[in-house]
C-alpha atoms as an extended CHARMM CRD file, in Angstrom:
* protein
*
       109  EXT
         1         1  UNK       CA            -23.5410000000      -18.7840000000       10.6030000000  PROA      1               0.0000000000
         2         2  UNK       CA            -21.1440000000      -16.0400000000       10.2170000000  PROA      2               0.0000000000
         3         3  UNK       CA            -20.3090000000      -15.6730000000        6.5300000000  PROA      3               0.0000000000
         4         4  UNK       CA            -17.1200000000      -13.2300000000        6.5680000000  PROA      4               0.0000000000
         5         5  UNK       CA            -15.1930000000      -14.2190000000        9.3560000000  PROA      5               0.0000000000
         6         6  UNK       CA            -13.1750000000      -10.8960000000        9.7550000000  PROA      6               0.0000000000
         7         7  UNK       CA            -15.5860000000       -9.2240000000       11.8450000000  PROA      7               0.0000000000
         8         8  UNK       CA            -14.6820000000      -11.6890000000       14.2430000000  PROA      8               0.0000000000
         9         9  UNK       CA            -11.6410000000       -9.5360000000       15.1350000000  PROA      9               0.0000000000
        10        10  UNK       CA            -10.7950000000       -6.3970000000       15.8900000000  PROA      10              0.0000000000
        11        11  UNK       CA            -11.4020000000       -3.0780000000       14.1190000000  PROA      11              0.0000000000
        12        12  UNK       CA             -8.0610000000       -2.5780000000       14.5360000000  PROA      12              0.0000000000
        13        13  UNK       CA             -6.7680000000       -5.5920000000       13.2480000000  PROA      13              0.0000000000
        14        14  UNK       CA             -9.1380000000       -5.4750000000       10.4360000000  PROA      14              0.0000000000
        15        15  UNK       CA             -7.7580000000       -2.1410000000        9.2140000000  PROA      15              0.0000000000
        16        16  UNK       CA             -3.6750000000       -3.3700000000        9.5140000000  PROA      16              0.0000000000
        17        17  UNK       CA             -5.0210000000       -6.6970000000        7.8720000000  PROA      17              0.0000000000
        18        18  UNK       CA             -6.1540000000       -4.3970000000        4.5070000000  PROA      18              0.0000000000
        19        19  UNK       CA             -2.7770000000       -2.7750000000        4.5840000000  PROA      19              0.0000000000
        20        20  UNK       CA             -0.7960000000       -5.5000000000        4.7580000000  PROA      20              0.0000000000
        21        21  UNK       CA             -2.8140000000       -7.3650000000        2.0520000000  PROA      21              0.0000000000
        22        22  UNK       CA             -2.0230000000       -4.2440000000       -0.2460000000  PROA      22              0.0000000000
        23        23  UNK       CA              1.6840000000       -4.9570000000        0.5530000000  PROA      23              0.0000000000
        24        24  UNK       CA              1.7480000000       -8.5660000000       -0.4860000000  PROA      24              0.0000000000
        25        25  UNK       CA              2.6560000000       -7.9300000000       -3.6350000000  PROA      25              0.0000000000
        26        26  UNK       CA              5.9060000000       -7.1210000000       -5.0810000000  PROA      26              0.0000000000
        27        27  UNK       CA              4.5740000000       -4.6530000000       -7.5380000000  PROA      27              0.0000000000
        28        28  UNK       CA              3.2770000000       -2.5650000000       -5.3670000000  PROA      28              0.0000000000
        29        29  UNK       CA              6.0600000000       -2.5150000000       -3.0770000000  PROA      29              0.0000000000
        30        30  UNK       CA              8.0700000000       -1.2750000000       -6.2550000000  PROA      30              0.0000000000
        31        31  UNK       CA              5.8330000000        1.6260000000       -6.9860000000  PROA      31              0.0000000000
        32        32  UNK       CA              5.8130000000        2.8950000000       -3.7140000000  PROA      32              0.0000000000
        33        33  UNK       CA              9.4390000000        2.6060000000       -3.5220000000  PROA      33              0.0000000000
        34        34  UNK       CA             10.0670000000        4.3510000000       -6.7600000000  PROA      34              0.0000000000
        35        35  UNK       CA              7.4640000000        7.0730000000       -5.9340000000  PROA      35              0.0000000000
        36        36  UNK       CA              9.2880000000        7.2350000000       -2.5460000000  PROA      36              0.0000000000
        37        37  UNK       CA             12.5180000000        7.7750000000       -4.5520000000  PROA      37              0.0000000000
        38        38  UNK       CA             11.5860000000       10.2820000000       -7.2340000000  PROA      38              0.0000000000
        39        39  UNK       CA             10.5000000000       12.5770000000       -4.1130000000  PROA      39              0.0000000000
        40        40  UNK       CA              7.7580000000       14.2340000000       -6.2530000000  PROA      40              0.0000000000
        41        41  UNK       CA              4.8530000000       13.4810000000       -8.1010000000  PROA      41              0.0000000000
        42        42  UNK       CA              5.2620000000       11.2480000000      -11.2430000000  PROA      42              0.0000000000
        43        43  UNK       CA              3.4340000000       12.2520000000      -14.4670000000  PROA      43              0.0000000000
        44        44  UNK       CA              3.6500000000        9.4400000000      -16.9200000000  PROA      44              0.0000000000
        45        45  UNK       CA              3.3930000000        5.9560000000      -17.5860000000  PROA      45              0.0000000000
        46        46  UNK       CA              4.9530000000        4.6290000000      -14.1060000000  PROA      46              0.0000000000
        47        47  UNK       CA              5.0460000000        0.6680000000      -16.6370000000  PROA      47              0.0000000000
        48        48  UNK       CA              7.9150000000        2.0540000000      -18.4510000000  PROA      48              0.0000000000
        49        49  UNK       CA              9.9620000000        1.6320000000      -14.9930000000  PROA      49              0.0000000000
        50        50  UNK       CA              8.6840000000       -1.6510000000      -14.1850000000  PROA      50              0.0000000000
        51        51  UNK       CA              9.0700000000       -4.8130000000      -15.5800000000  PROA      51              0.0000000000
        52        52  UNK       CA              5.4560000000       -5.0340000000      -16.2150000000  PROA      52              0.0000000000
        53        53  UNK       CA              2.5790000000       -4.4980000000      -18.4950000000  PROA      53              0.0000000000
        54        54  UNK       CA              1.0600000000       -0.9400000000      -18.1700000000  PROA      54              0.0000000000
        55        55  UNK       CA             -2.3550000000       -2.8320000000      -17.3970000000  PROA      55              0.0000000000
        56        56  UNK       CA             -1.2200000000       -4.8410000000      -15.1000000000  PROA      56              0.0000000000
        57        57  UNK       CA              0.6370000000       -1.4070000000      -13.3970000000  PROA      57              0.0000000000
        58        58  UNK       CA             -2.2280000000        0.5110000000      -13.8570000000  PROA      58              0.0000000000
        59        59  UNK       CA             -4.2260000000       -3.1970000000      -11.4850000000  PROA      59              0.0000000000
        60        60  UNK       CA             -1.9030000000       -2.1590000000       -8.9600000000  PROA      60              0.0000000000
        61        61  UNK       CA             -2.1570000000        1.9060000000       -8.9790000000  PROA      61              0.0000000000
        62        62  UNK       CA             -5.6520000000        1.4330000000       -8.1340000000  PROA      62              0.0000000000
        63        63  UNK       CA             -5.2710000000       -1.1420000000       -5.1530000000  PROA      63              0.0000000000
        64        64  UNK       CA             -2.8390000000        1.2700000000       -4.1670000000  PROA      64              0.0000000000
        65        65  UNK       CA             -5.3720000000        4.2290000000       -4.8720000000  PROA      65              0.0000000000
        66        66  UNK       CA             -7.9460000000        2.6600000000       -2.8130000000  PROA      66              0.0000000000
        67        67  UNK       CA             -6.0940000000        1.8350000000       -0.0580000000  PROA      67              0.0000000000
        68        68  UNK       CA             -4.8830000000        5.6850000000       -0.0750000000  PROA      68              0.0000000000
        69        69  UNK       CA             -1.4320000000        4.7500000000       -0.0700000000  PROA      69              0.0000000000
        70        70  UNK       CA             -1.0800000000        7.3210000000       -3.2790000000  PROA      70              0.0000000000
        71        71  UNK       CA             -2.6150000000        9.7590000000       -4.8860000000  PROA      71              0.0000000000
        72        72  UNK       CA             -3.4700000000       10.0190000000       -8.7320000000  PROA      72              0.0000000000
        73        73  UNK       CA             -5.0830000000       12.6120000000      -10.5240000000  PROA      73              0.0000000000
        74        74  UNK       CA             -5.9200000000       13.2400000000      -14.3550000000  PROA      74              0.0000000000
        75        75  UNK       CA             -4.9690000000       16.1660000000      -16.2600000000  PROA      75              0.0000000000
        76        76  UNK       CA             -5.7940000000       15.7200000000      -19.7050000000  PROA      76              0.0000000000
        77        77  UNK       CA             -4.3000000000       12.7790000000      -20.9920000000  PROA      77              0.0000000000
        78        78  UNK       CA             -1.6390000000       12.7320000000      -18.2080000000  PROA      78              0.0000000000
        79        79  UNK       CA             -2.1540000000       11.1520000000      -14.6950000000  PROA      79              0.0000000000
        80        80  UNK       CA              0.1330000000       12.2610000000      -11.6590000000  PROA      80              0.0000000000
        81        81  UNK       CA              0.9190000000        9.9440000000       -8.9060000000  PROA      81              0.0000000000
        82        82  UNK       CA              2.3400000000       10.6150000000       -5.3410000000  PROA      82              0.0000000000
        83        83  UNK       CA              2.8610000000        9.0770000000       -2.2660000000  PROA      83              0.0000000000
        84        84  UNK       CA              0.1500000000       10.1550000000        0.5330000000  PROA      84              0.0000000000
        85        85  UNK       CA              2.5940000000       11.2810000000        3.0240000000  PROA      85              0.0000000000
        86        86  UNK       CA              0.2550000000       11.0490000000        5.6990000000  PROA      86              0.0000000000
        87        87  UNK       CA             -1.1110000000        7.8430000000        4.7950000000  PROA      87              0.0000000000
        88        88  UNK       CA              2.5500000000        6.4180000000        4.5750000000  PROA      88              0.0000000000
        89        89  UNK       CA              2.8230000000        7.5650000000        7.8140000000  PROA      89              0.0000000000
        90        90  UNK       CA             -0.0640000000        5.5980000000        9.1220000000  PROA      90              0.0000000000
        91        91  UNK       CA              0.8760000000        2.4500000000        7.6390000000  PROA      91              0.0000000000
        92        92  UNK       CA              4.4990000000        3.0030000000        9.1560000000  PROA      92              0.0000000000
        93        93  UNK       CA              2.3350000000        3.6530000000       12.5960000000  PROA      93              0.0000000000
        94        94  UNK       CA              0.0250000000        0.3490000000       11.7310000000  PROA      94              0.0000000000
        95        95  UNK       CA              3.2450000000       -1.8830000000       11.3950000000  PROA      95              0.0000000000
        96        96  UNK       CA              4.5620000000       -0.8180000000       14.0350000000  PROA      96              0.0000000000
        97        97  UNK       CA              2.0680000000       -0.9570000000       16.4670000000  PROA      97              0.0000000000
        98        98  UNK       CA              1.4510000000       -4.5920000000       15.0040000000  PROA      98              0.0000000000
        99        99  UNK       CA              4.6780000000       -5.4420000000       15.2910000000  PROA      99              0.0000000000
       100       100  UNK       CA              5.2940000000       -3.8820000000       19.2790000000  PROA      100             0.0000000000
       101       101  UNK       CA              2.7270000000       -6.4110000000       19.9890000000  PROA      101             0.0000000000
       102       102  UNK       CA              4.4880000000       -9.0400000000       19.5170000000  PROA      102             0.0000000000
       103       103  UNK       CA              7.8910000000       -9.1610000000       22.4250000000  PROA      103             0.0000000000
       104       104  UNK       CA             10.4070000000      -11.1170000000       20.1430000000  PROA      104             0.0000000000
       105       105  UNK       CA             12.2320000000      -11.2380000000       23.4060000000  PROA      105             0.0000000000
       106       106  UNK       CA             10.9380000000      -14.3920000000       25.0920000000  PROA      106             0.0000000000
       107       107  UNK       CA             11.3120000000      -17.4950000000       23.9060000000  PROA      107             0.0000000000
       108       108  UNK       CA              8.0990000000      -19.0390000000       22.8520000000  PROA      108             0.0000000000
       109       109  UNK       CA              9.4050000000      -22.5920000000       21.7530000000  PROA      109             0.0000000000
């Protein structure tokens, strides 16, 4: 019996699948449209432009983190986060590969 049923599909769609769960929340989608918008790094407490709690921000820096969507660093007591350009890039790539897939075109009902 197969316990985790994702290896039951592709590597491919395996690896879009993690992005996209990232995605699914609105949070995160917030972040990485004000990072996207402030065009540099942030250094600060990114909760004081969200209507959230700075631990529940700092929950959703580190899903973002690990999925290498952005990149945070210490110094001293500050952090710094930034969009991964390239990464943003690949998930841009991802969805639209996904999404080429799939021919809107024809009528499937």
């Amino acid at each position: 019996m197969i316990r985790d049923k994702r290896v039951l599909f592709d590597e491919e769609l395996q690896k879009q699948a993690a992005l996209f769960k990232v995605l699914g929340h609105p949070a995160r989608l917030a972040i990485l449209q004000y990072l996207a918008h402030m065009k540099t790094c942030m250094t600060g407490n990114i909760a004081e432009e969200l209507p959230l709690s700075r631990t529940t921000v700092n929950q959703h820096l580190k899903e973002l983190r690990d999925a290498g969507l952005i990149k945070g660093t210490v110094e001293g007591a500050r952090k710094n986060y930034c969009l991964d350009a390239r990464a943003i890039e690949m998930l841009k790539q991802a969805a639209n590969d996904f999404f080429t897939k799939i021919d809107i075109r024809k009528t499937y009902c």
